[in-house]
C-alpha positions in Angstrom: 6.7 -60.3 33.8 8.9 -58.9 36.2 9.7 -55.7 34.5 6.2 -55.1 34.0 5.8 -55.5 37.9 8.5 -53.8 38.8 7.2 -50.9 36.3 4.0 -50.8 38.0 5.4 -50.8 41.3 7.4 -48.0 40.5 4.2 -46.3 39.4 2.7 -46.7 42.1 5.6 -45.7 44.5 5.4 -42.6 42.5 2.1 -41.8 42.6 2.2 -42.6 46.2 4.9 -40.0 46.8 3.2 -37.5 44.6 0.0 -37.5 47.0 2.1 -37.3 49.8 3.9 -34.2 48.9 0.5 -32.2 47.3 -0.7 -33.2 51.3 2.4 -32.1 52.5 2.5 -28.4 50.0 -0.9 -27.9 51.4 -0.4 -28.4 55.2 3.2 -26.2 54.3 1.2 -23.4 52.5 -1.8 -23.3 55.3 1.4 -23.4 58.3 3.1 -20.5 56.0 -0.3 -18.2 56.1 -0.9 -18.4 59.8 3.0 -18.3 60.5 1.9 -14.9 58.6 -0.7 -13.8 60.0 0.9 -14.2 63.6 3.4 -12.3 62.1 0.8 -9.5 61.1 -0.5 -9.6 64.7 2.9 -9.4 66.3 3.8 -6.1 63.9 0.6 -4.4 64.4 0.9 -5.0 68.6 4.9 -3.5 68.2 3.8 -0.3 66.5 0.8 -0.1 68.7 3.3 -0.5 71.9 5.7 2.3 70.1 3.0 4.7 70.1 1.9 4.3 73.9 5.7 4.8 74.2 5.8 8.1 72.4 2.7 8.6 74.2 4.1 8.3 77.6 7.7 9.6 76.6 5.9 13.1 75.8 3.4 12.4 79.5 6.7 12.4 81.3 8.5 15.5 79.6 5.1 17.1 80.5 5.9 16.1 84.1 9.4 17.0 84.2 8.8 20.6 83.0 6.2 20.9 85.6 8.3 19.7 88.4 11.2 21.8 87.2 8.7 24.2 87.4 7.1 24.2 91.0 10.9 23.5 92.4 12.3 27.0 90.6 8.5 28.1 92.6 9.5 26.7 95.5 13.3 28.0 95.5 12.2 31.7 94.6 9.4 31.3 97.6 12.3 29.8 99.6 14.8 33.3 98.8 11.6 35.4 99.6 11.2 34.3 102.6 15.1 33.9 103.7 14.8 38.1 102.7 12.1 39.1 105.0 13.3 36.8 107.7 16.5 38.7 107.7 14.5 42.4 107.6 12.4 41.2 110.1 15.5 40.0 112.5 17.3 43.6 111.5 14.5 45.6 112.9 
């Protein structure tokens, strides 16, 4: 008599821990899909981030070559004027 309880107790343990884990595989496998999908989101927000980067990297050589630019403008404007200053002066 007691092998035949301690037989069903053992079946019942292991049904009992058989439940438990399919519970547990289905909690794991519904954690590993959104653990995924935030993973997804986070790669998608990265490559969307590098391209404003490019995006601005190529605004700001724009604006660099422009300034470069106006200041050779300015210095060529600046040796101009320095010139006829000094005719004017000589005269």
């Amino acid at each position: 008599m007691k092998t035949t309880m301690m037989k069903t107790a053992a079946m019942i343990l292991s049904l009992g821990l058989f439940a438990g884990c399919a519970t547990t595989n289905d909690g794991l496998e519904e954690g590993i899909a959104n653990a995924q999908a935030a993973a997804d989101a986070a790669m998608k927000a990265a490559k969307e981030a590098q391209l404003d980067a490019a995006t601005a990297q190529g605004s700001a050589d724009a604006a660099l070559k422009a300034a470069n630019s106006a200041q050779d403008s300015a210095e060529a404007c600046n040796e101009r004027c320095g010139r006829m200053s000094e005719k004017a002066m000589a005269k």
